[in-house]
N, C-alpha and C positions, 0 to 999 in steps of 0.2 A: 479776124478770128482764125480764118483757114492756115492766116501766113504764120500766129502766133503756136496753131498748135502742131504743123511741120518743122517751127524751128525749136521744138522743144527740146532739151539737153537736160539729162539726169542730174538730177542734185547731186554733189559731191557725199560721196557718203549712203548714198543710195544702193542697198542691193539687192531688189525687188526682182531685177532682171535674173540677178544670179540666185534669188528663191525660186525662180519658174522655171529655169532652168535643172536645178536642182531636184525639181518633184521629175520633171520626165525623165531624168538620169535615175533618179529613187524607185521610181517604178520598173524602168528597165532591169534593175540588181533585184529587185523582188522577186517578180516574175524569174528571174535566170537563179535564183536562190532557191523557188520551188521547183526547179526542173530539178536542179542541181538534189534537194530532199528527198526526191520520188526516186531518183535513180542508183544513188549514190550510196552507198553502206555495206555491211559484209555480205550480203548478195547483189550484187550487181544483174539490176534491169534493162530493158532497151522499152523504152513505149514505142515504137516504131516497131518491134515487133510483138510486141501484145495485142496493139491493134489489127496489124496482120492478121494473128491467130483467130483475134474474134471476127473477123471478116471471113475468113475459111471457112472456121471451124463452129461459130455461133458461140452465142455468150454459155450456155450449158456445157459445151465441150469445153472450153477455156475456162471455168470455172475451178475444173481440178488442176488447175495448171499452179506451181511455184509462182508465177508473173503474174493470174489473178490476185493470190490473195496478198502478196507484197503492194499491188499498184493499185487495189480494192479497199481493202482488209485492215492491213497494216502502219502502211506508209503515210496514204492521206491524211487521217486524224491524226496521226502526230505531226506531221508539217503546219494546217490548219492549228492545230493549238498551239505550235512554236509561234508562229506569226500574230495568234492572238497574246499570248501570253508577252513575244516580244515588244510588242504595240502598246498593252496598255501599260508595264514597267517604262516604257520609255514616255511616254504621255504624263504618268504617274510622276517621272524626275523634273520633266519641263515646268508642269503646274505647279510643285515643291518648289522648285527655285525659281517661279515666280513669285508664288507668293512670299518666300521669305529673302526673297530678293538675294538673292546668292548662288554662283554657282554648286557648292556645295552639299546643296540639299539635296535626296535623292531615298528612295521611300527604304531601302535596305539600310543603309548608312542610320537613318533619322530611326530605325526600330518599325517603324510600318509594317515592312514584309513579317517582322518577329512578330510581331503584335496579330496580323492574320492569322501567321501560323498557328500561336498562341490558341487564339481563339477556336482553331480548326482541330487541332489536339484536343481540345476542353471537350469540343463536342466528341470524338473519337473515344474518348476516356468517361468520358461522364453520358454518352448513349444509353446507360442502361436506368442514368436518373430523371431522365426527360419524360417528362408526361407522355404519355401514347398519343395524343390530341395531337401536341406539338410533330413528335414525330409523323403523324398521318398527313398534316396538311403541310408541311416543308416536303418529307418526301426524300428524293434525293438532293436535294436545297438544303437540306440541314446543315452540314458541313462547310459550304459555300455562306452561309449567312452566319456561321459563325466565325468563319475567317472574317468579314466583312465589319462585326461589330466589334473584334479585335483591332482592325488596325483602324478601323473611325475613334474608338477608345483613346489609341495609344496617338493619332495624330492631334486630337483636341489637347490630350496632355500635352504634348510635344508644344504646339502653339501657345499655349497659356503660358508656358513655363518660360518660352524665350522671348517672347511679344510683352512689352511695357512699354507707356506710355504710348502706342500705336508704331514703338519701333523695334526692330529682331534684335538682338544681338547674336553673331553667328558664333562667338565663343562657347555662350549658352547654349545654343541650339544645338552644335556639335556635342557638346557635352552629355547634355538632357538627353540627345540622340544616343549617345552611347550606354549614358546612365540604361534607359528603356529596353534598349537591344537587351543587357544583360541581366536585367529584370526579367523580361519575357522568357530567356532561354536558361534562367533558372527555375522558374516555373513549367515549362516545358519539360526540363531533366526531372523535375519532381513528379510529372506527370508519367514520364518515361517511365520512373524508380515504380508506380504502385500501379502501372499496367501489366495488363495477363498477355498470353503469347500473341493472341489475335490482334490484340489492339497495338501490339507493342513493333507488328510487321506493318502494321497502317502509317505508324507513325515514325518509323525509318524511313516512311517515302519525304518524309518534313527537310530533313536533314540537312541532306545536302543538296536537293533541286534534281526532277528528274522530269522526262517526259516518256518513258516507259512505259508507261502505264497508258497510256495514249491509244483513246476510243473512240466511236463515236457518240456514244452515252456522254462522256468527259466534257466534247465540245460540245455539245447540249447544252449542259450545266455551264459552261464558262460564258457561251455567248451572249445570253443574254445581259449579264454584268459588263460585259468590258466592251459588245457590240453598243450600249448604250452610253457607254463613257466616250468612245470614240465620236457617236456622234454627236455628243453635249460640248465637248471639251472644245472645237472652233469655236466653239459661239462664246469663249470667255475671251477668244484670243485678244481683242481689243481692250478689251478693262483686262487681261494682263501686261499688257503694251504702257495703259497708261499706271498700272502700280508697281511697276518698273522704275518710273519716274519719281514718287511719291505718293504717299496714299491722299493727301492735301487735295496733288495736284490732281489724282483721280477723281477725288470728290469734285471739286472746280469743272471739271472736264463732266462732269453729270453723273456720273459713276457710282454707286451703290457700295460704298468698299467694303461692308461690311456682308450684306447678302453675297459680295462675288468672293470674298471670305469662306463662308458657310459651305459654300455652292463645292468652292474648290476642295476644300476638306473631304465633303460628304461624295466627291466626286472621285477623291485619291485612294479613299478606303472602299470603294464600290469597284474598282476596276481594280486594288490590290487585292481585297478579297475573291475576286472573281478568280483570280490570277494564282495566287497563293495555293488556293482550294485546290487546283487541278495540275500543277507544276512543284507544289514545294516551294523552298525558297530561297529563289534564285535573283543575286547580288550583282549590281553594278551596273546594269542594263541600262538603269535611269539617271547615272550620273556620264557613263562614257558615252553616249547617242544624242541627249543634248549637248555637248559639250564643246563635241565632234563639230558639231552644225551652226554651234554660235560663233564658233572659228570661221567657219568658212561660209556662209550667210548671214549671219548677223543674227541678232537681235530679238527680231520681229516676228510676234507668236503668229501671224497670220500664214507665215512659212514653216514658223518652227517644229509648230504642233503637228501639222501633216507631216512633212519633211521625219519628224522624229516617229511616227508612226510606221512608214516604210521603212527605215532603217532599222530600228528598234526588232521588227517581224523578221527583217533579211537577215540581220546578225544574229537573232537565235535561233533560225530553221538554219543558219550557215554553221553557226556553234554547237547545236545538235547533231548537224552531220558529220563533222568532224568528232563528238565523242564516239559517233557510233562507226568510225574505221580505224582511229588510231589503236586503238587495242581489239580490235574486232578479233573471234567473235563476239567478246566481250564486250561491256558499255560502260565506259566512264562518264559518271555523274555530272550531267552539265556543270552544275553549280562550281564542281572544280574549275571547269575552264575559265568562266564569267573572273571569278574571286584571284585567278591569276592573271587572267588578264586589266582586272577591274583595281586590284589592289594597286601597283605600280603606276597604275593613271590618276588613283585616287590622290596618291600621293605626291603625284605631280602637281595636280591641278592646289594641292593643300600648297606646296611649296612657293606655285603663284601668287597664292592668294592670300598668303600670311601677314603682309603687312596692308591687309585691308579690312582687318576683325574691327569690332566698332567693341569696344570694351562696355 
């Protein structure tokens, strides 16, 4: 036993080493991502000496200081919401394209994030027709569960539309995705057309994707939607491993396909929602951070899912930071960055995978 499990050798094919590998490199770029957020932008900080100061001077005296309210105030809520918001879009594309088994899928692309949005404008625009009830017991959740019922809406559409006989067609799915996007974002310009001024600056933030607005009220509101997806979402990694394979063969395998179905849905629109509500709607995250990862680890949700969560947070607290100095003092809308960088990947990975549509 002792000599058989010394001379063990990795299966051919195996890249279990290079997923474990991969999470303590993933965590090193995270961590060096939020240094990198705190410091970085058209004021430039030093925490090494903020700390100083509050050590001299005490936290009262540095309080009026430019370096408190940057390194206090300002800075951390929006780093914190990029890494959630990064995190649960890149979770949101893994689980898509498990379930519909392609790499493809991915919640901006498929109308998801439209569909939050969607629903987040409804409540923005129609705030004044909700019952007072409603509004007392949501609260500041309003918004947030309407983004939420939007893109759970637009995803059950989405699946029915392209799912027959227990198989996707990714033609469909692409298409239906499309169809929906520009469903939603005509519905949206129509919302747009008969809002007054107040609502009509709310819903600029929709647009194009921002984190701006970034408070600590915000990650409030977000954390608890996408902190509970992150933790849900391992525990599908195995019945996503095995309906990778076939749904047959997941069923064989003991598998529930149908509740880890339900599960993943209701889990893509809880962490889109979450996401949507407090960021806007920002593209691509969820099709280039798996994508990235399946190239170079494989496969296997057991690494994926984590693996895509750190990356997912580093590349938008790193894509944040970069809108907030290239045109500093000015801020360019994340969402442009993502859509240029996302577009041209998108298209790649389309190019790959053209002769594997299942008609």
């Amino acid at each position: 036993m002792v000599a058989t499990l010394f001379s063990y050798r990795p299966v051919k094919g195996d890249r279990s080493i290079r997923g474990k590998i991969a999470v303590i490199l993933l965590v090193a770029l995270f961590f060096t991502s939020l240094y990198c957020g705190l410091v970085l932008g058209a004021y430039k900080v030093s925490i090494s000496d903020f700390f100083k100061s509050v050590i001299q001077n005490g936290f009262l005296e540095s309080s009026r200081s430019r370096d408190y309210l940057v390194l206090v105030n300002i800075r951390p809520p929006r780093v914190i919401l990029a890494a959630l918001v990064g995190s649960a879009l890149a979770i949101s594309g893994v689980l898509m394209q498990g379930l519909f088994r392609n790499p493809l899928a991915d919640p901006g692309i498929m109308g998801v994030s439209s569909g939050s949005a969607l629903g987040a404008v409804i409540i923005i625009v129609g705030s004044s027709l909700l019952p007072p009830f409603f509004i007392n017991v949501l609260g500041s959740f309003t918004i947030v569960t309407g983004a939420f019922f939007g893109g759970l809406m637009t995803t059950i559409i989405l699946y029915f539309i392209a799912t027959r006989n227990n198989r996707t067609s990714v033609a469909t799915m692409l298409l239906a995705g499309i169809a929906l996007s520009a469903l939603c974002a005509a519905l949206t310009g129509f919302l747009i057309f008969i809002a007054n001024d107040n609502q009509l600056r709310d819903i600029t933030f929709w647009n194009l994707g921002s984190l701006a607005g970034a408070t600590w009220s915000r990650v409030a509101i977000a954390c608890p939607f996408i902190l509970t997806g992150l933790l849900i979402a391992p525990f599908l990694s195995r019945g996503m491993n095995a309906l990778s394979l076939d749904e047959a063969v997941a069923g064989h395998l003991g598998f529930e396909v149908q509740r880890l179905k339900y599960l993943t849905i209701f889990l893509v629109a809880f962490m889109c929602g979450g996401a949507v509500s407090v960021s806007g709607n920002i593209g691509f995250i969820g099709i280039i951070v798996p994508h990235i990862l399946r190239l170079t680890i494989g496969p296997d949700h057991r690494f994926l899912i984590p693996c895509s969560a750190l990356l997912g947070a580093s590349m938008l607290i790193l894509t944040d930071t970069v809108s907030r100095i290239i045109v500093a003092p000015a801020e360019l809308p994340i969402g442009i960055i993502t859509s240029l960088i996302g577009g041209p990947f998108f298209l790649w990975v389309l190019l790959k995978q053209r002769g594997n549509f299942n008609q």
